[in-house]
C-alpha positions as CSV (number, residue, x, y, z in Angstrom):
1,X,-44.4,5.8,22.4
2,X,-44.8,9.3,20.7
3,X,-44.3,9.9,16.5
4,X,-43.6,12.6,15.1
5,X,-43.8,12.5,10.8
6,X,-42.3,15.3,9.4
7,X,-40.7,15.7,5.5
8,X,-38.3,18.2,6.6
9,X,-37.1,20.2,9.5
10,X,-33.7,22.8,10.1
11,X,-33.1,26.0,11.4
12,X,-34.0,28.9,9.4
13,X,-30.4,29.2,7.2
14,X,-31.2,25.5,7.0
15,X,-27.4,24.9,8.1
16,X,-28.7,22.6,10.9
17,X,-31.1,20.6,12.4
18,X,-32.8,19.5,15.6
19,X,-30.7,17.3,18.3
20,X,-32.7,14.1,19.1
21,X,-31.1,12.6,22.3
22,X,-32.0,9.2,24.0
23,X,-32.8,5.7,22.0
24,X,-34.9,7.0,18.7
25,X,-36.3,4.2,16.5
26,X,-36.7,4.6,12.8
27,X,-39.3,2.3,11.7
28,X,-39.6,2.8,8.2
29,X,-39.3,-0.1,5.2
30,X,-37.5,2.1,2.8
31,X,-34.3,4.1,3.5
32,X,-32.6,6.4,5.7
33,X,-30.5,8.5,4.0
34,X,-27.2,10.3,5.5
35,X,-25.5,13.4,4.4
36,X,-24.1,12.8,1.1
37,X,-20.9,14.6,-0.7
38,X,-17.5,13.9,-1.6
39,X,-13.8,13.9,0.0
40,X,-13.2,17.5,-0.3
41,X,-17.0,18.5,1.4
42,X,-16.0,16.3,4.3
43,X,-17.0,18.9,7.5
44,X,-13.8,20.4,9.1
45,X,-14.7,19.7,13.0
46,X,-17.1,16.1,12.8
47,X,-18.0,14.6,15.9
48,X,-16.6,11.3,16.6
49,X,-19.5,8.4,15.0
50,X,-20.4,11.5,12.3
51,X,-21.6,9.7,9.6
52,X,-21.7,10.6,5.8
53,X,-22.1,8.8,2.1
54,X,-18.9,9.7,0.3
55,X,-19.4,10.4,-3.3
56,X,-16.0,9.5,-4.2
57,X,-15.5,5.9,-2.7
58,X,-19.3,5.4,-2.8
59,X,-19.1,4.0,0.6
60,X,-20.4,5.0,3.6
61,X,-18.0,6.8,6.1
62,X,-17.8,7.3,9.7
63,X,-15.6,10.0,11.7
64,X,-13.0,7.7,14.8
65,X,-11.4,10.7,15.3
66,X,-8.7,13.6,14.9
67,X,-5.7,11.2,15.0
68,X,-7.2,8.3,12.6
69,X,-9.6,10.3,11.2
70,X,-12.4,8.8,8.7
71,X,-12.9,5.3,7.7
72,X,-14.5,3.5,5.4
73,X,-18.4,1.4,6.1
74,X,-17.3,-1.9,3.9
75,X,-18.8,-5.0,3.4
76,X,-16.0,-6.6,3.4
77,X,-13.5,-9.0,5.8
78,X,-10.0,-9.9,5.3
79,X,-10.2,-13.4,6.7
80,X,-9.8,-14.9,2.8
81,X,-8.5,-18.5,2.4
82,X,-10.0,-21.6,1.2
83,X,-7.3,-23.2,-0.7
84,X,-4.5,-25.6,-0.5
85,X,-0.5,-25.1,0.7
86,X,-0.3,-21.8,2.6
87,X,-4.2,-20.8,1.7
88,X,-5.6,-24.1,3.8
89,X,-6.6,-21.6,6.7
90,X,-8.0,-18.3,6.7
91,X,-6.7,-15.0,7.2
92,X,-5.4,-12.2,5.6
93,X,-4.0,-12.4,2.0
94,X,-1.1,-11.8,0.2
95,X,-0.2,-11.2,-3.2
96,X,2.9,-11.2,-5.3
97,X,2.8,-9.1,-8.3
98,X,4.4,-9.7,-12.1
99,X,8.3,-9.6,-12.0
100,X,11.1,-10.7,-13.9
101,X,12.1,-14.3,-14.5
102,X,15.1,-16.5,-15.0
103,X,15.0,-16.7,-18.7
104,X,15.1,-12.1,-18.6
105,X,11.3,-11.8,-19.4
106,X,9.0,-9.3,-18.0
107,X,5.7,-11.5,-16.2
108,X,2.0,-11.5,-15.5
109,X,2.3,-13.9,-12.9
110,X,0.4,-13.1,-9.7
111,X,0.5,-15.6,-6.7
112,X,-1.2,-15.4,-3.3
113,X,-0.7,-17.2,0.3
114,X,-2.3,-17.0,3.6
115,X,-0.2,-14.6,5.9
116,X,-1.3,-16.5,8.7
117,X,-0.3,-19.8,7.9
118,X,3.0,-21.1,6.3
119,X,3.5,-23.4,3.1
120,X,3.5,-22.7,-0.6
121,X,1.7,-20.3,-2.8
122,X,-0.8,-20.9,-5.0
123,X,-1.7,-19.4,-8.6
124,X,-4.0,-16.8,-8.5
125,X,-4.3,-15.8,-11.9
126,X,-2.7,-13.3,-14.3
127,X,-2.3,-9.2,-14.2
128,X,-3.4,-7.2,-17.2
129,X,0.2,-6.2,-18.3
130,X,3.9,-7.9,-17.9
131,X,6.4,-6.1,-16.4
132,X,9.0,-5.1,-13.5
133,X,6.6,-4.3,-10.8
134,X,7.1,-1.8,-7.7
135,X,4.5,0.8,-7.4
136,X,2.1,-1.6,-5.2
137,X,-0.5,-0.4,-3.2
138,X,-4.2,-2.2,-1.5
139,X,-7.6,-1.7,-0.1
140,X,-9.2,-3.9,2.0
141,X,-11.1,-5.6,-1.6
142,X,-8.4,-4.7,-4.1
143,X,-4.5,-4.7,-5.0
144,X,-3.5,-2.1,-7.4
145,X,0.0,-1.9,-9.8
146,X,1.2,1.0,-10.2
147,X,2.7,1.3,-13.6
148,X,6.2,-0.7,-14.4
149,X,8.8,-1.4,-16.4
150,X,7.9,-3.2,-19.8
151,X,9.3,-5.5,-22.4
152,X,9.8,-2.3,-24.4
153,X,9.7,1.2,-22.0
154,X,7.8,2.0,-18.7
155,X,3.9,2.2,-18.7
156,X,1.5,4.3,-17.1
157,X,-1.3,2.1,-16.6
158,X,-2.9,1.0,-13.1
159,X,-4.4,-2.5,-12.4
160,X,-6.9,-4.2,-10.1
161,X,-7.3,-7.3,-8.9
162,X,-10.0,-7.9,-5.9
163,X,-8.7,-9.9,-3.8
164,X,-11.9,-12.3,-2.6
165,X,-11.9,-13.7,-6.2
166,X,-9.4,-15.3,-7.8
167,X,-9.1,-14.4,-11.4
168,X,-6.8,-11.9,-13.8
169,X,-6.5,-8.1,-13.1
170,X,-8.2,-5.5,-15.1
171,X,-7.0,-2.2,-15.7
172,X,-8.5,0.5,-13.4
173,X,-6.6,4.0,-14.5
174,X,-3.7,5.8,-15.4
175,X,-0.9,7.7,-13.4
176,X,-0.1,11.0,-14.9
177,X,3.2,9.6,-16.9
178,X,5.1,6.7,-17.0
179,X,6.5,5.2,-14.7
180,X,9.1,2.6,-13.0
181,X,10.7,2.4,-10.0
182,X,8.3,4.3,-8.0
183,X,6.5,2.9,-4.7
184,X,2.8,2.9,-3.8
185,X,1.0,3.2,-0.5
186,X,-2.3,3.4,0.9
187,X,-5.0,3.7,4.0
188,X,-8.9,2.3,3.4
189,X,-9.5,4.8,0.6
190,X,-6.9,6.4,-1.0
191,X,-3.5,5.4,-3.1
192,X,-0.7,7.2,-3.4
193,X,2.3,6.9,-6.1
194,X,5.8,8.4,-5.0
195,X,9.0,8.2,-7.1
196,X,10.1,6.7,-9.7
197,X,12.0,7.2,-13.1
198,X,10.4,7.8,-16.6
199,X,11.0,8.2,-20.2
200,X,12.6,11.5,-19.4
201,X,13.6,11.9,-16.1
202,X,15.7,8.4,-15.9
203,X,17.8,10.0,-12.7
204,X,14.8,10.0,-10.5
205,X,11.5,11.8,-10.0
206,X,9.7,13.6,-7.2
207,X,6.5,13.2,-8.0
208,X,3.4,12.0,-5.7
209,X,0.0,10.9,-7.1
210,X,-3.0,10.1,-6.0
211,X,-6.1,8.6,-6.9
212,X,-9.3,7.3,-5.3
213,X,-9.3,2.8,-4.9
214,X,-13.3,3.2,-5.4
215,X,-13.4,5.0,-8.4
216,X,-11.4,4.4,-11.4
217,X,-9.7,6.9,-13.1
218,X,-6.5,9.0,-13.5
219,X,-4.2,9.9,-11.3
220,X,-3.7,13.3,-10.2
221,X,-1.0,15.2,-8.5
222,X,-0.7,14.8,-4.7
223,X,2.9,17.2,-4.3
224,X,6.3,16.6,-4.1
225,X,9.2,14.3,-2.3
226,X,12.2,16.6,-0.5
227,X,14.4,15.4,-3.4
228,X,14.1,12.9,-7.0
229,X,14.4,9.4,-5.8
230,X,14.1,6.0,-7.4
231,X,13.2,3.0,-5.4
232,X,12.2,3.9,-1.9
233,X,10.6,2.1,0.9
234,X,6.7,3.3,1.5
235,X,4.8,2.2,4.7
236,X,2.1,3.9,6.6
237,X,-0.7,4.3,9.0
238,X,-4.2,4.9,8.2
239,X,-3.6,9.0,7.9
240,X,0.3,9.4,7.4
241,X,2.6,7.8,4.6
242,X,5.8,7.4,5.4
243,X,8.8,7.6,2.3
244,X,12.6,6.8,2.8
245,X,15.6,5.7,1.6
246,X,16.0,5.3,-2.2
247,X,19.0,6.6,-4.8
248,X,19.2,8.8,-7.7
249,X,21.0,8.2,-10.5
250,X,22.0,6.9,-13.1
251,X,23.2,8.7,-15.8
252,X,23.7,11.5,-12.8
253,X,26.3,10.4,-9.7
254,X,25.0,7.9,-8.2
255,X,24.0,8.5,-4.3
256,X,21.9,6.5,-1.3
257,X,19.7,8.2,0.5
258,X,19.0,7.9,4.1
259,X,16.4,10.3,4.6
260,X,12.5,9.8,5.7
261,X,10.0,12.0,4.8
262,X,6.0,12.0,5.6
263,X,2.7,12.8,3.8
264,X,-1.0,13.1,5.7
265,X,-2.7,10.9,3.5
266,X,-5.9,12.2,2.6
267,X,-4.6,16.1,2.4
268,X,-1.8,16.6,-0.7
269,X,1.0,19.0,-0.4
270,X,4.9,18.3,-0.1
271,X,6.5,15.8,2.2
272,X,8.2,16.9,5.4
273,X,10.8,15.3,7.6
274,X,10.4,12.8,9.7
275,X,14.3,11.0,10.4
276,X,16.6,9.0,9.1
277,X,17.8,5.1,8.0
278,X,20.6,4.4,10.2
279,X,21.2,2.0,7.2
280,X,20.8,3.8,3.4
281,X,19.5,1.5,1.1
282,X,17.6,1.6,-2.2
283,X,15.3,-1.2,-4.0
284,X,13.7,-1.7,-0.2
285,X,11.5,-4.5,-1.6
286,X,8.0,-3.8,-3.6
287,X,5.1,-3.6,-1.1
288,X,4.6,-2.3,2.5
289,X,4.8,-4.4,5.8
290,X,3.3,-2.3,8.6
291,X,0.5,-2.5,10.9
292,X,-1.6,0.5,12.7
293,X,2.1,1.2,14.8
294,X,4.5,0.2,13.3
295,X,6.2,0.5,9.9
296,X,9.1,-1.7,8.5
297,X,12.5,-1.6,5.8
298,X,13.1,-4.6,5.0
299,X,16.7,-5.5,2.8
300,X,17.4,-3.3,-0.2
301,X,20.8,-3.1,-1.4
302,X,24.0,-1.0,-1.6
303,X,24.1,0.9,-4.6
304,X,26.5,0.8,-7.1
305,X,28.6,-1.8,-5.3
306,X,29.6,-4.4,-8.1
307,X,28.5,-7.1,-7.2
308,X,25.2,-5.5,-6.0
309,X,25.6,-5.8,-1.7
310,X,22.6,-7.2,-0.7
311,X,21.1,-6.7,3.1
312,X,19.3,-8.9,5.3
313,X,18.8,-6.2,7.9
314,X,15.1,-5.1,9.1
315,X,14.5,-1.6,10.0
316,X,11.3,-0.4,11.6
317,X,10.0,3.1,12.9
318,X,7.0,4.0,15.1
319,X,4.9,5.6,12.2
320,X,2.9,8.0,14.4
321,X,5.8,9.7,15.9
322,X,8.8,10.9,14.2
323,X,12.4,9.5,14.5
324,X,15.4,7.8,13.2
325,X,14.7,4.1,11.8
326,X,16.2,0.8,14.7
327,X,17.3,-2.4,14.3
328,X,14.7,-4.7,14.4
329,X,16.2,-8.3,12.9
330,X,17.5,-10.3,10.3
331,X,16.1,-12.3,7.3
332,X,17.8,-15.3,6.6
333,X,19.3,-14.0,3.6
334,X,20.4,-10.6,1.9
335,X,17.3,-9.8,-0.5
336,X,16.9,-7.2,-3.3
337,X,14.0,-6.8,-5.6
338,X,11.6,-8.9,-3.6
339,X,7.6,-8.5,-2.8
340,X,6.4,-7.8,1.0
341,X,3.2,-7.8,2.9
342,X,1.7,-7.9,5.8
343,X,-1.5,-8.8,8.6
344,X,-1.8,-6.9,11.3
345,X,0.7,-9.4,13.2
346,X,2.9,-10.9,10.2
347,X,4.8,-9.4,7.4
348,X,6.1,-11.4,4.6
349,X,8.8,-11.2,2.0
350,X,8.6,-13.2,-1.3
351,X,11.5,-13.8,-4.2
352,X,13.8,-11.5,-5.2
353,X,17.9,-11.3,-5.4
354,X,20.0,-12.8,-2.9
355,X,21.9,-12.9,-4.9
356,X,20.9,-15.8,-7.6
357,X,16.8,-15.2,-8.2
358,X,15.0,-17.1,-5.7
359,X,11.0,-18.4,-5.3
360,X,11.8,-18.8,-1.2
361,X,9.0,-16.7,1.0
362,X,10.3,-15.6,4.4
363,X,8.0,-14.3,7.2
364,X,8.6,-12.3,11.0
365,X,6.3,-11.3,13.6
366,X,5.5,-7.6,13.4
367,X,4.6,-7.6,17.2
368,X,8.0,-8.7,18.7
369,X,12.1,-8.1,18.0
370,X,13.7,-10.8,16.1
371,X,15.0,-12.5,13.1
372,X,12.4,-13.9,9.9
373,X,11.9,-18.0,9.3
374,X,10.9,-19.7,6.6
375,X,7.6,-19.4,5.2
376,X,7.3,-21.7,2.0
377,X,7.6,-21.1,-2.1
378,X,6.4,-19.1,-4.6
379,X,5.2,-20.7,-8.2
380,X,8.0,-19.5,-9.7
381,X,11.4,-17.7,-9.1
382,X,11.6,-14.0,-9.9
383,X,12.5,-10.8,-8.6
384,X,11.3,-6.9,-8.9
385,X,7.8,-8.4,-7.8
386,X,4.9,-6.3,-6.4
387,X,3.6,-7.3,-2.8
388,X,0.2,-6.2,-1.3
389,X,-2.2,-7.5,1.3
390,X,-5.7,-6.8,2.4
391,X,-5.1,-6.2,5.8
392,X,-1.7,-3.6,6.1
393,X,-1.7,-1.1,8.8
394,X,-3.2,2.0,6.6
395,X,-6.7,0.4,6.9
């Protein structure tokens, strides 16, 4: 075997280097070290296997290709579990986020299950703030809340949990103003915050966010949604987001939206069109169920119907292509205000309205057409709960 020991070799504008083909060993003790810089220095036209440190997730990165495009090098595995009730076996994990309980109190409550297995949930500790919780969004190690509704007026504040350890949330950022009613999303390393209605802008807001799940921090501006919207349903991929549905008003009229619009992840700019609902509804639970194909709406209700109209229907879309949402199935009851998830194969939907407040967790195969079954029971009834999952189809 031949060795060569060299410090340092290029071309002359020392933009590139030799190409070493065949098996090529590196036998040192110490390191190796890639190219290193951050999201924005990412090369425009990689190789598929490129590989890179990013300075921004401080992860290693690898290049799949132009259609899912960079992915994060994590030690990490969503096969959690280790419990009792639903967290006997392993698999991916679930958790449901603060809420409001039956007494009209704002809570800290987080709960988790086992999306693989059925029974009840277990207490998994305690998020840094109470509140109405709907901006939700997940990496493969951490959940993150995405402002809410307080006690006393919105807040802007992001939390983390991580969700290997079981243990209360700390606070990881800020979004750019206050916030409720918004909805998160996500792939491996980015979150995104859509929607919403603040302090001043009560009717609905167009804003998108983002911010980086490695790296805490604010928020920054992303773009803007075709129209001001207030609870929407999110799902994605991991490179598009996917934003529908949704209402504005009050004080203004009052109007359902059936419209879809998409984002590229990891680029910012406005949302365009993708299709439409074939059924409008706002408040389309707090979470995302989706895996790498498909993305789902699950209930929401029929705003400003008095009593509030609740639906049990499940929508779904092909998130890589563009279209008009189809009928997919039932759940076994109407549900507003509720917290979803998903594993690749199983999405779940915890509390909510339907229409008394219920603790009752509901689950349906992702894979196949058909209705949801019963799943098991949260600690403790309450709706306008967060959902998120380390293993959704955007990682």
């Amino acid at each position: 075997m031949s060795e060569i020991r060299v410090n340092n070799l290029s071309n002359e504008s020392s933009t590139g280097g030799p190409t070493i083909s065949g098996i090529t060993t590196f036998s040192g003790t110490n390191f190796f070290v890639p190219p290193v810089g951050n999201t924005l220095q990412r090369p425009d036209n990689p190789q598929k296997g490129a590989l890179r440190f990013n300075t921004d997730t401080a992860h290693l990165e690898y290049y799949k290709g132009d259609t899912i495009g960079w992915s994060e090098v994590e030690a990490s595995n969503h096969e959690l579990g280790g419990g009792t009730g639903s967290n006997a076996g392993f698999g991916t994990r679930g958790l449901f986020l603060n809420g409001f309980d039956g007494s009209g109190n704002q809570v800290n409550i987080i709960d988790y299950v086992t999306i693989s297995t059925l029974g009840n949930a277990q207490d998994f500790g305690d998020s840094t703030y109470k509140a109405f919780q709907d901006g939700v969004c997940s990496s493969r190690t951490r959940s993150f809340t995405l402002g809410g509704a307080l006690a006393a007026g919105q807040t802007e504040d992001i939390s983390t949990n991580v969700f290997s350890s079981l243990g209360n949330g700390v606070k990881f950022g800020e979004l750019t103003d206050k916030n409720y009613g918004n909805k998160g999303l996500s792939d491996a390393t980015r979150g995104i915050s859509c929607a919403g209605e603040g302090p001043s802008s009560s009717s609905g807001m167009n804003m998108i966010e983002y911010f980086t799940m490695g790296s805490t921090g604010a928020a920054k501006d992303f773009g803007d949604l075709s129209s001001l919207k207030i609870g929407p349903f999110t799902t994605m991929n991991s490179t598009r987001g996917v934003i529908g549905g949704g209402r504005i008003g009050p004080p203004s009229p009052v109007a359902l939206y059936n419209t879809i619009d998409y984002i590229t992840i990891q680029s910012t700019g406005n949302t365009q069109d993708f299709g439409d609902l074939y059924l409008a509804a706002s408040q389309c639970q707090s979470g995302s169920v989706c895996n790498a194909t498909r993305g789902f709406v699950v209930g929401g209700y029929d705003w400003p119907t008095n009593p509030y109209t609740n639906f049990n229907t499940i929508q779904y879309i092909t998130t890589a292509t563009l279209g008009n949402s189809q009928d997919f199935g039932d759940l076994l009851a109407g549900r507003n205000g509720a917290a979803i998830c998903s594993s690749p194969t199983r999405g779940v939907i915890a509390c909510g309205t339907n229409p008394g407040m219920t603790n009752s967790i509901e689950c349906f195969s992702l894979v196949t057409l058909g209705n949801a079954i019963d799943f098991g029971d949260t600690t403790e009834a309450r709706r306008t709960v967060g959902g998120a999952s380390n293993g959704h189809g955007g990682l």
